[in-house]
PyMOL commands that place a pseudoatom at each C-alpha (Angstrom):
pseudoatom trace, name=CA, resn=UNK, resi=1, chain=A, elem=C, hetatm=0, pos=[-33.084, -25.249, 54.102]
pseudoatom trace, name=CA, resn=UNK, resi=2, chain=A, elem=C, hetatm=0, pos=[-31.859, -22.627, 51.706]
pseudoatom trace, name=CA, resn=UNK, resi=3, chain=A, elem=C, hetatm=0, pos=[-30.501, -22.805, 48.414]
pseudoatom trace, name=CA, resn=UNK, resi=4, chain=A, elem=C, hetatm=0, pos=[-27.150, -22.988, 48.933]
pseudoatom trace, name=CA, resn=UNK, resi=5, chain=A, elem=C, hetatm=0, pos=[-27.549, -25.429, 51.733]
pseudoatom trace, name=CA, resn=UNK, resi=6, chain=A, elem=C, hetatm=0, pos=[-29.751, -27.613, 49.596]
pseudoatom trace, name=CA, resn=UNK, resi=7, chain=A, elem=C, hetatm=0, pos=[-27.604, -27.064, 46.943]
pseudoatom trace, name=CA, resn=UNK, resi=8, chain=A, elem=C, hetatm=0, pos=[-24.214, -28.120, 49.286]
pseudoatom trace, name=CA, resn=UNK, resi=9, chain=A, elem=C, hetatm=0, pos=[-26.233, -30.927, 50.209]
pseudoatom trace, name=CA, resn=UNK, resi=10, chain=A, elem=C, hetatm=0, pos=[-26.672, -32.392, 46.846]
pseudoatom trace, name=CA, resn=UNK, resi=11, chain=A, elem=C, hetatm=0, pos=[-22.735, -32.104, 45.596]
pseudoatom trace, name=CA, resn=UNK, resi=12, chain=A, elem=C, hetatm=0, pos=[-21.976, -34.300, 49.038]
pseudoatom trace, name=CA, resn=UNK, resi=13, chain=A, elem=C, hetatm=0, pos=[-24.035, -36.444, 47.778]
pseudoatom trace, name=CA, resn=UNK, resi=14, chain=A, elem=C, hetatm=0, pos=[-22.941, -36.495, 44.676]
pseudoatom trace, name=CA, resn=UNK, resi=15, chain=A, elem=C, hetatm=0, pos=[-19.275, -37.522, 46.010]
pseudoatom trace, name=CA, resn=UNK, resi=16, chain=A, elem=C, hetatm=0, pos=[-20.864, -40.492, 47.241]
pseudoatom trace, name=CA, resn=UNK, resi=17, chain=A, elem=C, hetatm=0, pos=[-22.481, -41.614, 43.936]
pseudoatom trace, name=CA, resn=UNK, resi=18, chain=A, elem=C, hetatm=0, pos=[-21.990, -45.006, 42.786]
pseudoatom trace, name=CA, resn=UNK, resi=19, chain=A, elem=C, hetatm=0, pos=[-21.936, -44.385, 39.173]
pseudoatom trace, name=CA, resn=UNK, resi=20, chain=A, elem=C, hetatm=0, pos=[-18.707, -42.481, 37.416]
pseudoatom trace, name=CA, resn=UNK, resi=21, chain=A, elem=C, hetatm=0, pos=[-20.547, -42.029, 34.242]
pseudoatom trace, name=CA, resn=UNK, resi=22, chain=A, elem=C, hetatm=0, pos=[-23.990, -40.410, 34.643]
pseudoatom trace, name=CA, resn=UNK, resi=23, chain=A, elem=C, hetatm=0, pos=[-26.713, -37.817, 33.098]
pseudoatom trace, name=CA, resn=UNK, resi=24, chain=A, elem=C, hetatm=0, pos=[-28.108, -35.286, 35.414]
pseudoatom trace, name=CA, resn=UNK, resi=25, chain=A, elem=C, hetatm=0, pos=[-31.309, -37.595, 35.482]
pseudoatom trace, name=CA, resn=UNK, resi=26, chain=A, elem=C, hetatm=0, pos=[-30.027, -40.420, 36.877]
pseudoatom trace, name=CA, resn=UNK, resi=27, chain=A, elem=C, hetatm=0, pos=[-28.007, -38.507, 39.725]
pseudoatom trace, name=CA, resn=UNK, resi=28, chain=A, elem=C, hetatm=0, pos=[-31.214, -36.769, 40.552]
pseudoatom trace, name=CA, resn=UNK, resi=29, chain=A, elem=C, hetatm=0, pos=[-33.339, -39.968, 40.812]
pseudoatom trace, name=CA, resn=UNK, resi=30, chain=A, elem=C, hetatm=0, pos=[-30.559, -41.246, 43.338]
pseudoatom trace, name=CA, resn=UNK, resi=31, chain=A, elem=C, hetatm=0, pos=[-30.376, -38.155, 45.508]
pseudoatom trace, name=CA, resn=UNK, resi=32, chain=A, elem=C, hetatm=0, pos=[-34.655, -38.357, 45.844]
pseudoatom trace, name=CA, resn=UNK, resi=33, chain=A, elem=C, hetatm=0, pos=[-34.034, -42.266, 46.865]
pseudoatom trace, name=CA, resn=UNK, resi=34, chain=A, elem=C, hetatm=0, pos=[-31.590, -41.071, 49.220]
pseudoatom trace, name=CA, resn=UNK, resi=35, chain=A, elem=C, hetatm=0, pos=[-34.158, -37.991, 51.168]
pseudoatom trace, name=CA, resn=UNK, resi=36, chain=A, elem=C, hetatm=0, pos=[-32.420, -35.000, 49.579]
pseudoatom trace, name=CA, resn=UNK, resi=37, chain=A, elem=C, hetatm=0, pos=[-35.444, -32.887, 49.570]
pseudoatom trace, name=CA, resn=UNK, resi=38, chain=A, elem=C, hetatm=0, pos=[-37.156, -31.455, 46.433]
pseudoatom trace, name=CA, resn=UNK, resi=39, chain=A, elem=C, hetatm=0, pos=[-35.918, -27.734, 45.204]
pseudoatom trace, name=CA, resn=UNK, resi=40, chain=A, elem=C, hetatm=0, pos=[-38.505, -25.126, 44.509]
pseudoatom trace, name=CA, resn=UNK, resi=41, chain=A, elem=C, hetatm=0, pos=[-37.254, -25.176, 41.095]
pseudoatom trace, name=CA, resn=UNK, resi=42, chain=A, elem=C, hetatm=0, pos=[-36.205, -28.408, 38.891]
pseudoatom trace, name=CA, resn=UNK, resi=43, chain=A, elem=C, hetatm=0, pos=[-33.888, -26.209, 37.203]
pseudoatom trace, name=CA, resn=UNK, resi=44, chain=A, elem=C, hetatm=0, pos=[-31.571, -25.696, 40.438]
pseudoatom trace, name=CA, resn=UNK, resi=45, chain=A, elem=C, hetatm=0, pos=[-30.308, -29.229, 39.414]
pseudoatom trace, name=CA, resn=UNK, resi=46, chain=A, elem=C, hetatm=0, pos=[-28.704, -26.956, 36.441]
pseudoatom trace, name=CA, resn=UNK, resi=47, chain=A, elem=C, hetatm=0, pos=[-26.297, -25.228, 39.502]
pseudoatom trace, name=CA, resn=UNK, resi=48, chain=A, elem=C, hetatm=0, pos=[-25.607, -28.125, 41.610]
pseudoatom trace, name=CA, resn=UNK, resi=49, chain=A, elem=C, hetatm=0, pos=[-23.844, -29.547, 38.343]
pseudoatom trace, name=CA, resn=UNK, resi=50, chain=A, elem=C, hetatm=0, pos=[-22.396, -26.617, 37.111]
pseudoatom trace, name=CA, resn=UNK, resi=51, chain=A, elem=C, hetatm=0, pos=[-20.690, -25.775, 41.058]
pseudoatom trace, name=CA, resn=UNK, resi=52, chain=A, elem=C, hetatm=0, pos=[-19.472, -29.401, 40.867]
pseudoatom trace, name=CA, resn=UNK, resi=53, chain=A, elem=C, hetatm=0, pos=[-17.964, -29.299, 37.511]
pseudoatom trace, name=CA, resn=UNK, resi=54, chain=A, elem=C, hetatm=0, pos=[-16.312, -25.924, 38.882]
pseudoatom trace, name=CA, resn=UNK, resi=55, chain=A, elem=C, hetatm=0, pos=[-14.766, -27.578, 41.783]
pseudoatom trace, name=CA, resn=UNK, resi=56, chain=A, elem=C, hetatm=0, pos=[-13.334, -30.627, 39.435]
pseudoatom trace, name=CA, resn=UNK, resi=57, chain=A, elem=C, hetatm=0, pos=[-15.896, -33.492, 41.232]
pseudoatom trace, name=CA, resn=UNK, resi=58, chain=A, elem=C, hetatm=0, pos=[-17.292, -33.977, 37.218]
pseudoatom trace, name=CA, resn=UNK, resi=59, chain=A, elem=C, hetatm=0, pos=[-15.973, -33.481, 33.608]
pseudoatom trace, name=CA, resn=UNK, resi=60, chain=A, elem=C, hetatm=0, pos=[-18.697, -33.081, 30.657]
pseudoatom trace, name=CA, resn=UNK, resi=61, chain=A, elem=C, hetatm=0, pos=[-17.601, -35.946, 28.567]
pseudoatom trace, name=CA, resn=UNK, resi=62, chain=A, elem=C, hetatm=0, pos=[-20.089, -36.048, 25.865]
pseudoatom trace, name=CA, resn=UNK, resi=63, chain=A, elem=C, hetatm=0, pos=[-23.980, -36.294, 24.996]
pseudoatom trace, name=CA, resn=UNK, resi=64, chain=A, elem=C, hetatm=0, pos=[-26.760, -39.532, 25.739]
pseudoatom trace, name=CA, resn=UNK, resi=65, chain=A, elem=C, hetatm=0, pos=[-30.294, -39.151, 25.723]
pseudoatom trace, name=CA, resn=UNK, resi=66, chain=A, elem=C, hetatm=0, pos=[-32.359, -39.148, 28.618]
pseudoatom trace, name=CA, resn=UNK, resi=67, chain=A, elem=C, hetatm=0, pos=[-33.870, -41.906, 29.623]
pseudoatom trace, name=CA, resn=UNK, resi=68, chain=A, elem=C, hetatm=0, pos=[-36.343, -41.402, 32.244]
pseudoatom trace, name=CA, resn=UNK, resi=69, chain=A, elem=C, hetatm=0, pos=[-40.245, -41.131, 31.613]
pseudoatom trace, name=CA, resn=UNK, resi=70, chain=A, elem=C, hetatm=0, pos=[-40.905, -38.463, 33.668]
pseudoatom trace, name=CA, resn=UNK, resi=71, chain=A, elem=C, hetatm=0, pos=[-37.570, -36.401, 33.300]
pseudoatom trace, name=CA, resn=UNK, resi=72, chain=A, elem=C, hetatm=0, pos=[-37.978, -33.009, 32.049]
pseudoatom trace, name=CA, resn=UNK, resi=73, chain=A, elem=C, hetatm=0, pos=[-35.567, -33.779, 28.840]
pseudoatom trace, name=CA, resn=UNK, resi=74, chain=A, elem=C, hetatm=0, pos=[-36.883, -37.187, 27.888]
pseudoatom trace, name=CA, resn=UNK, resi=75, chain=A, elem=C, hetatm=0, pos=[-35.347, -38.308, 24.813]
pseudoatom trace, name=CA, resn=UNK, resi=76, chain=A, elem=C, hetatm=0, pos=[-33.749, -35.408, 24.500]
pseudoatom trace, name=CA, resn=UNK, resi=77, chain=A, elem=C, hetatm=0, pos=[-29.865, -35.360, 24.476]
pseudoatom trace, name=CA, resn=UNK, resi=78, chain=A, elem=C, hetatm=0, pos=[-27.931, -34.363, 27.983]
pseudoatom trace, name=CA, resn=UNK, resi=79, chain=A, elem=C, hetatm=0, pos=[-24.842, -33.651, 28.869]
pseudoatom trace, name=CA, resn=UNK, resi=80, chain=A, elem=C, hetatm=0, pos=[-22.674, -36.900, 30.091]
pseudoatom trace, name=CA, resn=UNK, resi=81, chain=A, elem=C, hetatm=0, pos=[-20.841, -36.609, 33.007]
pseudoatom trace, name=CA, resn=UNK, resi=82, chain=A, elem=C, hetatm=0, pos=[-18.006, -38.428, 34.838]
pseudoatom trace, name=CA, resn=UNK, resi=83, chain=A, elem=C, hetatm=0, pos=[-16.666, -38.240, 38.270]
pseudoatom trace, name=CA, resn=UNK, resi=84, chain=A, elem=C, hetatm=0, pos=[-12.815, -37.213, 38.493]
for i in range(1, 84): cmd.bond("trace and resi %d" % i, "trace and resi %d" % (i + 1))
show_as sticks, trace
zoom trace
């Protein structure tokens, strides 16, 4: 799977996410569960959000701190999101 396949992949299932309100972290941890595959880089997580917030799926609506152990920003503050 390329990128932008991988990356496709991951905004579908981001549609399908049962949370409106979310940090990047969380949605990742749910698209693992679900079998979306690892990218070669963490940091393509940065473009799956950024193409969704482009194509109005998610709003930035503030700042939360991450909560996840072995998340590459723990306790540091990320971007909130919400689904439109």
């Amino acid at each position: 799977m390329n990128r932008e396949e991988w990356q496709n992949e991951a905004i579908e299932m981001l549609k399908d996410f049962p949370k409106t309100q979310f940090l990047t972290d969380e949605f990742r941890a749910y698209a693992y569960d679900k079998g979306l595959s690892k990218p070669e880089d963490e940091r393509s997580w940065g473009g799956v959000i950024t193409k969704a917030k482009s194509q109005g799926i998610i709003s930035k609506i503030g700042y939360d701190i991450a909560k996840y152990e072995n998340s590459p920003a723990h306790s540091n503050g990320m971007s909130l999101w919400k689904k439109l």
